[in-house]
C-alpha positions in Angstrom: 9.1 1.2 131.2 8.6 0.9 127.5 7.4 -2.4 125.9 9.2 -5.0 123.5 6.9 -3.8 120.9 7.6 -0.6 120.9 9.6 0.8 117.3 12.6 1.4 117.3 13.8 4.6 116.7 15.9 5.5 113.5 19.6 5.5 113.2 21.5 7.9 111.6 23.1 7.4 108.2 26.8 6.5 107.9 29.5 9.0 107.2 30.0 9.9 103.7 34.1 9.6 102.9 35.3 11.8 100.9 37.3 10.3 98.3 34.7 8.1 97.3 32.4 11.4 96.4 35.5 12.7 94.2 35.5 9.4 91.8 32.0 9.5 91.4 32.0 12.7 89.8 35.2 11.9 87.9 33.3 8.9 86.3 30.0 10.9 85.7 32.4 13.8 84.1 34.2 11.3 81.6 30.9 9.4 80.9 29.5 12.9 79.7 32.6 13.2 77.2 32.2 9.8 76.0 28.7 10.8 75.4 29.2 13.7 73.0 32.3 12.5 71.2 29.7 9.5 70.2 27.5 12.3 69.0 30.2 14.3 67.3 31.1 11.0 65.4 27.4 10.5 64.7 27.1 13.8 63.2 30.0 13.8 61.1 29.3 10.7 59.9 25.9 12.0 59.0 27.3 15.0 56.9 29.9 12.6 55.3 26.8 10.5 54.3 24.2 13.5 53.2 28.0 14.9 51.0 28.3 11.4 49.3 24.8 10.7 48.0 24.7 14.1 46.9 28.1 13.7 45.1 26.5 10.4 43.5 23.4 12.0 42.5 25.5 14.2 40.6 27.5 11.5 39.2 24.4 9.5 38.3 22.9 12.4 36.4 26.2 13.0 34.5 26.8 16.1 36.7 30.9 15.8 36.6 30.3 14.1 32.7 31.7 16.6 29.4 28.4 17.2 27.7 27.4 18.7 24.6 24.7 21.2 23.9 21.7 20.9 21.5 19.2 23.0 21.1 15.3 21.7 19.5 12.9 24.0 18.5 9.3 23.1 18.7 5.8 24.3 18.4 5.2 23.9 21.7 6.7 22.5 24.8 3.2 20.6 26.0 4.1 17.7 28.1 8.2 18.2 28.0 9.5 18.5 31.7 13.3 19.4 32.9 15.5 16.3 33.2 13.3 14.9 30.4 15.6 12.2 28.9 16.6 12.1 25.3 17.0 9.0 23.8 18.7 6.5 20.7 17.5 3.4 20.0 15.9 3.0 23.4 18.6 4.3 25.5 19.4 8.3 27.5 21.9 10.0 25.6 21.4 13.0 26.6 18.7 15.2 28.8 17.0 18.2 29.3 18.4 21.4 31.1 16.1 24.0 30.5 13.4 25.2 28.4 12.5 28.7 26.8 10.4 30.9 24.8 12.0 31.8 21.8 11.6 35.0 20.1 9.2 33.7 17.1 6.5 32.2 19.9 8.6 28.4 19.7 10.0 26.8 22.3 13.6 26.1 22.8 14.6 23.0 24.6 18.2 23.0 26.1 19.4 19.3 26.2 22.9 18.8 27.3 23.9 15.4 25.4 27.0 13.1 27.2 30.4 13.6 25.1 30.9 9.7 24.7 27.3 9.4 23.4 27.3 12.7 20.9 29.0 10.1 18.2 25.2 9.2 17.4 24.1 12.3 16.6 24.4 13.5 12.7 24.0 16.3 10.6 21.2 14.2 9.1 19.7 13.2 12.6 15.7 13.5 13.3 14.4 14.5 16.4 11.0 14.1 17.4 8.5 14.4 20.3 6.1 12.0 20.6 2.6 12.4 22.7 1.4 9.1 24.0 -2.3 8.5 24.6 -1.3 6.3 27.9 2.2 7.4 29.1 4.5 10.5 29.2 5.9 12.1 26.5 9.3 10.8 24.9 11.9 12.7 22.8 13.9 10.6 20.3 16.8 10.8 17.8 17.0 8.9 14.9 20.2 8.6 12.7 19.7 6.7 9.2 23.6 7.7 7.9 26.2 7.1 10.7 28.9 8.0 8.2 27.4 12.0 7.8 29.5 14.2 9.6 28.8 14.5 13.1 25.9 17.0 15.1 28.3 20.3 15.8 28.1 21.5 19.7 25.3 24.4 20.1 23.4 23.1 17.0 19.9 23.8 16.4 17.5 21.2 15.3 13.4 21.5 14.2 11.5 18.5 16.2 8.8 16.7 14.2 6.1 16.4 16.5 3.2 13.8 16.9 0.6 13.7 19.4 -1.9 10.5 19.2 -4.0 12.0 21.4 -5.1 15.1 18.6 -6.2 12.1 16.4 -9.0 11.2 18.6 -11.5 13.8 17.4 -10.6 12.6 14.0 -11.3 8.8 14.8 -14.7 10.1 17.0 -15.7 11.9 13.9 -14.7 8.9 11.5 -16.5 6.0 13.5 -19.7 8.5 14.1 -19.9 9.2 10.5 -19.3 4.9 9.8 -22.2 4.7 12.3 -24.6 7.1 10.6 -23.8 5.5 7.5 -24.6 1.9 8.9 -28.1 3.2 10.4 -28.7 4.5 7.2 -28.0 1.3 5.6 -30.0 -0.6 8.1 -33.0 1.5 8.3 -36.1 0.3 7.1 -35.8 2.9 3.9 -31.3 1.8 3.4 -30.2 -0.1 0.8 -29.9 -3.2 3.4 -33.3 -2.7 4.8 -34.8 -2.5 1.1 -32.7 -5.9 0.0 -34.0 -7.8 3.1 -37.4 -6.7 1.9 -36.7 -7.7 -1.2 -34.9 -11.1 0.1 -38.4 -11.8 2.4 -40.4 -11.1 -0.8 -38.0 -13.5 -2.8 -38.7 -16.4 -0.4 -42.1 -15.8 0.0 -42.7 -16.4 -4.1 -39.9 -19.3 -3.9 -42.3 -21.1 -1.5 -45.7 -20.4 -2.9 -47.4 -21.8 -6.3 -44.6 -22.2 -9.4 -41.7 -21.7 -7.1 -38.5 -20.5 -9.1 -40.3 -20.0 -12.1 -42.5 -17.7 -10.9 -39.4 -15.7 -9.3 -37.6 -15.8 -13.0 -40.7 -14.9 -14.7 -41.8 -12.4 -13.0 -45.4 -13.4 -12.1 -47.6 -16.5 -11.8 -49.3 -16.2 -14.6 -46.0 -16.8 -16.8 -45.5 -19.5 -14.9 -48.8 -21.3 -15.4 -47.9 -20.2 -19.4 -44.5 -22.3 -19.3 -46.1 -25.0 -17.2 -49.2 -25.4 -20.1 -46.5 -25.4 -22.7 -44.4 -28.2 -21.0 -47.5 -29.9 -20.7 -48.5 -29.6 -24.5 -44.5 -31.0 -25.4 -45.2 -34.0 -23.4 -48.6 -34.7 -25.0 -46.5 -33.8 -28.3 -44.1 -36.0 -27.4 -46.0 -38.9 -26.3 -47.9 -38.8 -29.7 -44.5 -38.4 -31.7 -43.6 -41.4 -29.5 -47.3 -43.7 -30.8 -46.3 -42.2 -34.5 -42.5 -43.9 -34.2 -44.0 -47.1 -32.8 -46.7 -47.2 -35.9 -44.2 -46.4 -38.7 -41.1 -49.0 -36.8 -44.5 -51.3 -37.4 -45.3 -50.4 -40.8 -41.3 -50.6 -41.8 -39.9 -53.9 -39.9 -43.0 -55.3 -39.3 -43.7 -59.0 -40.3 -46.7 -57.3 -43.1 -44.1 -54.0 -43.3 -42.5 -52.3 -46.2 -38.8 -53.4 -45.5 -39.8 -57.7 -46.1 -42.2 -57.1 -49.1 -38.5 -54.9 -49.9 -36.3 -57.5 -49.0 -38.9 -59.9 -51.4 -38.4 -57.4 -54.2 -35.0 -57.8 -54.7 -34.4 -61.2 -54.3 -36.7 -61.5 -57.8 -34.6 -58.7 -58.9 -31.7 -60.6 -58.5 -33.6 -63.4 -59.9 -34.4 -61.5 -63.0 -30.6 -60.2 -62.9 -29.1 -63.4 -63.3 -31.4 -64.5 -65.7 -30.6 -61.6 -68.0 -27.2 -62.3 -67.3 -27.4 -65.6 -68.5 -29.2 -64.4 -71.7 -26.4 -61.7 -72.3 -24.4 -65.3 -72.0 -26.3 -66.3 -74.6 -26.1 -63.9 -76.9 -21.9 -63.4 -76.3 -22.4 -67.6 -77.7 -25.0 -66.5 -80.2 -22.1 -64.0 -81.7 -19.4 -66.1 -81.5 -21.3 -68.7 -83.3 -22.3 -66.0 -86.1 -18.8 -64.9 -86.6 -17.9 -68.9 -87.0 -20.3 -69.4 -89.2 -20.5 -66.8 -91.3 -22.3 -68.8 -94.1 -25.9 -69.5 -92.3 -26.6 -66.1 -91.5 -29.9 -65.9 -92.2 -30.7 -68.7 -89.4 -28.3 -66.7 -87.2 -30.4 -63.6 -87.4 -33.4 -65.5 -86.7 -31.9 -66.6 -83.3 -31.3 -63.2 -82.5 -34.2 -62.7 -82.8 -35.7 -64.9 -80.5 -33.3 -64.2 -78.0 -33.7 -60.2 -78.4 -37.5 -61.0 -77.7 -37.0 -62.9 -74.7 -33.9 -60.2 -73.2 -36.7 -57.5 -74.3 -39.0 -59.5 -71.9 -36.3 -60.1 -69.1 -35.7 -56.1 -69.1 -40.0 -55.3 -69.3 -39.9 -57.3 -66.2 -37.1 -55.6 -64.2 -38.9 -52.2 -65.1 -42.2 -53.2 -64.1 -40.2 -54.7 -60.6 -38.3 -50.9 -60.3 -41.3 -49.3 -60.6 -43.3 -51.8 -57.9 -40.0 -50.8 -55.5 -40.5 -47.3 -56.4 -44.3 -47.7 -55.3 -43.4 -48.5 -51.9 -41.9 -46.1 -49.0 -39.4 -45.3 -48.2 -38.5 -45.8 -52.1 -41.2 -44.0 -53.7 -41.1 -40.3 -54.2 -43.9 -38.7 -52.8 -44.1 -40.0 -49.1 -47.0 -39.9 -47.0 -47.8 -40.9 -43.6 -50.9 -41.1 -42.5 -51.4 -39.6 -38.8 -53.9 -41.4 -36.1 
C-alpha cells in the first residue's frame, strides 16, 4: 500500500491538433519573407545612397561642368598635387587634372578651368606658383587688363615661380654675416670697443685735475698754461681796475684836473667879456673919430691907450690857453704815472 507522499507519476502530454501545426509554419514562412524584402529594401536603398554621393562628388568637383583646358609649364612641379586648385582673387576657377614631363625636362600642368569662370583669364594673364614657408603650395592667376582678348582653350602659359623657403640660406647667410660684423665691432680691438675705450679715457680726464680743459687741450700741462694766464688777466685786470679809480680821482676829484678846468674857463670867460667890452670901446672910440674928425691927434692918443690895454686883455687869454693846455687831458704830451 503506497504512501500519501509518494510522487506522482508523470502524465502524458496532450495531443498535438493538426491545424494548429499548419498556421504556425504559415506565420514562420511569411515572417521569413517579411524579413528579406526588409533587407532587399535596405540594400537598395544603400546602392541608391553610395550612386548619389558619388553623383554629388562629381557635381561638386565640376565633373558634369564644360571646362576649359590650360596648360602651365614650370621648372618643376615640387609641391603641386592632382586636384590642386587654381585660383583668381582668392577664389577656385579652375583645378588640376594631371601633370607631366615635358620633352625639354619642364613640367606640364593640365588644369581644366570651369567655362563660366574662363572670362577671367586673358591673353595678358600671369600665372604663378607660390612655395609657402608654413602652408601648401598655391597656384594663382592674375589679370591686370580685363578688356585683352580672352585666354584661347589648349593655351600654354610659363608660371613665374617663387619659393620663400630657397630665401632662407640667403637670410642665414645675411644675419651670420650682420653677426660677424657686430662681434667685430664689439670686440675689444672694433671700432665700438676702441670708442668705448676712448669714451672711459674721456671721462676719466673730464673728472680728474683741469677737467674739460685738459680734454680740449690735450694734456694737463696746457691746462695749468691757460689757468696761469687767466690768473695773470685777473691780476691785470684788477690793477687796470686801481689805475681807473686813480685817474676818475685825479680827473673829477675835488683837487682833480676837470675843477681847476672848470676854474679856467670861467676867468676865460671873464677875460672874454672884458675884451668884448673893450672891442665895445673901440667900435665908440671910431665912431667918435669919424665925428670928430678935427681932434685927431687926441683921438689917436686914445687908441692908443685902449690898444695897450686890448694888447693886455689878449696877453692874458694866451698865458690862460697855455695854463689849459698844461693840464691833461688838454695838454699834448699825456703822461700817467703808474703805481
Amino acid at each position: 500500500m503506497s504512501s500519501l507522499h509518494d510522487p506522482l507519476p508523470p502524465q502524458p502530454a496532450p495531443p498535438v491538433e493538426p491545424e494548429a501545426s499548419l498556421q504556425s509554419a504559415a506565420a514562420s514562412t511569411a515572417q521569413v519573407a517579411s524579413l528579406e524584402f526588409k533587407a532587399r529594401l535596405l540594400l537598395v536603398f544603400m546602392l541608391l545612397l553610395l550612386c548619389g554621393s558619388a553623383l554629388y562628388v562629381l557635381y561638386a568637383r565640376g565633373a558634369f561642368e564644360a571646362t576649359q583646358k590650360l596648360v602651365l609649364m614650370a621648372d618643376d612641379s615640387e609641391g603641386v598635387v592632382i586636384g590642386m586648385d587654381l585660383t583668381f582673387s582668392g577664389f577656385p576657377i579652375g583645378r588640376v587634372r594631371r601633370i607631366e614631363l615635358a620633352e625639354d625636362g619642364k613640367a606640364r600642368i593640365l588644369v581644366d578651368v570651369a567655362a563660366k569662370d574662363a572670362h577671367w583669364l586673358r591673353t595678358s594673364s600671369v600665372f604663378t606658383l607660390v612655395r609657402g614657408i608654413v602652408g601648401s603650395t598655391n597656384i594663382r592667376a592674375y589679370s591686370g587688363i580685363l578688356t585683352d582678348p580672352a585666354l584661347p582653350d589648349g593655351a600654354v602659359r610659363s608660371v613665374l615661380q617663387g619659393d620663400a623657403s630657397a630665401e632662407i640660406p640667403r637670410v642665414i647667410s645675411a644675419a651670420k654675416e650682420l653677426i660677424e660684423n657686430l662681434n667685430a665691432l664689439t670686440g675689444s680691438s672694433g671700432s665700438v670697443g676702441t670708442s668705448l675705450a676712448n669714451l672711459q679715457i674721456l671721462t676719466t680726464r673730464l673728472n680728474g685735475p683741469g677737467g674739460a680743459l685738459t680734454v680740449l687741450l690735450g694734456s694737463e700741462q696746457e691746462a695749468k698754461k691757460i689757468i696761469l694766464t687767466l690768473d695773470r688777466a685777473n691780476a691785470l685786470l684788477t690793477k687796470l681796475d686801481g689805475l681807473a679809480a686813480k685817474a676818475d680821482t685825479q680827473m673829477f676829484g675835488e683837487k682833480g684836473v676837470m675843477p681847476e678846468t672848470r676854474a679856467t674857463i670861467v676867468q676865460l670867460n671873464t677875460l672874454l667879456g672884458e675884451a668884448h667890452t673893450s672891442l665895445k670901446k673901440v667900435d665908440a672910440v671910431l665912431l667918435d673919430a669919424q665925428a670928430v674928425s678935427g681932434n685927431v691927434k687926441d683921438a689917436t692918443a686914445d687908441l692908443g691907450a685902449l690898444r695897450g690895454e686890448v694888447d693886455a686883455n689878449l696877453r692874458k687869454i694866451e698865458s690862460l690857453v697855455n695854463e689849459i693846455n698844461r693840464k691833461w687831458p688838454f695838454a699834448r704830451d699825456t703822461e700817467i704815472k703808474l703805481p
